[in-house]
C-alpha positions as CSV (number, residue, x, y, z in Angstrom):
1,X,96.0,15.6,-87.5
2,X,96.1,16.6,-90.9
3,X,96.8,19.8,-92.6
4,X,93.7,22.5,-94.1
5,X,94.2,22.8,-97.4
6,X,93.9,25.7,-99.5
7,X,91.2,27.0,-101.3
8,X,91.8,28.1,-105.2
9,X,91.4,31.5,-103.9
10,X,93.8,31.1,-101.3
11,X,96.2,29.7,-103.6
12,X,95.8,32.7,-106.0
13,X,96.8,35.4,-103.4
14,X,99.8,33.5,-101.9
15,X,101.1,33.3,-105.5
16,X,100.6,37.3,-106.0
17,X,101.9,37.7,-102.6
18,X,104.9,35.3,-103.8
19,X,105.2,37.2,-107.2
20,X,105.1,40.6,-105.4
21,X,108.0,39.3,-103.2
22,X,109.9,38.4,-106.2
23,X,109.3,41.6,-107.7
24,X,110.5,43.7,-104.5
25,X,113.7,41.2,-104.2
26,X,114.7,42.6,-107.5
27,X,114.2,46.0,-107.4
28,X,116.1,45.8,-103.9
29,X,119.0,44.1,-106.1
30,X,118.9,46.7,-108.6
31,X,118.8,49.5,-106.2
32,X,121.8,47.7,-104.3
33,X,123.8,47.6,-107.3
34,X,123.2,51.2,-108.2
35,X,124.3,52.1,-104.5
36,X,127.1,50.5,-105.2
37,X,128.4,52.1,-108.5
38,X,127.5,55.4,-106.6
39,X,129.9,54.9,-103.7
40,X,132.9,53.8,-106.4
41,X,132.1,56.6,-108.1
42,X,132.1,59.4,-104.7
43,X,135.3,56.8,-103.9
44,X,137.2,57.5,-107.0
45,X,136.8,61.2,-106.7
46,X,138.1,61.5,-102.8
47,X,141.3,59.4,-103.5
48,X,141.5,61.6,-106.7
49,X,141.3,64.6,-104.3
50,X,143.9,63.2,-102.2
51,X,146.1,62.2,-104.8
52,X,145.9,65.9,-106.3
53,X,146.6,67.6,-102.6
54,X,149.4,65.1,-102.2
55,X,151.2,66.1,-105.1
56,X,150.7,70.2,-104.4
């Protein structure tokens, strides 16, 4: 049994669909690396907390 192939119209929606992926998978990165600097950032400030009730 062979395979259908696809038409050129086909082939032009799977490659937005495939460039809209891409596009999602980097804004997902990005937002995961801001998330990231956020929590260091709220991290910093409740050892910094700590550190200054510690030493009261």
């Amino acid at each position: 049994m062979t395979k259908p192939s696809l038409n050129e119209q086909q082939l032009a929606e799977l490659d937005e669909v495939l460039n809209f992926a891409k596009e999602v998978e980097q804004k997902i990165k990005e937002f995961s690396e801001e998330s990231e600097k956020i929590a260091q950032k709220w991290q910093r400030r409740a050892e910094d907390k700590r550190a200054a009730a510690v030493q009261k």
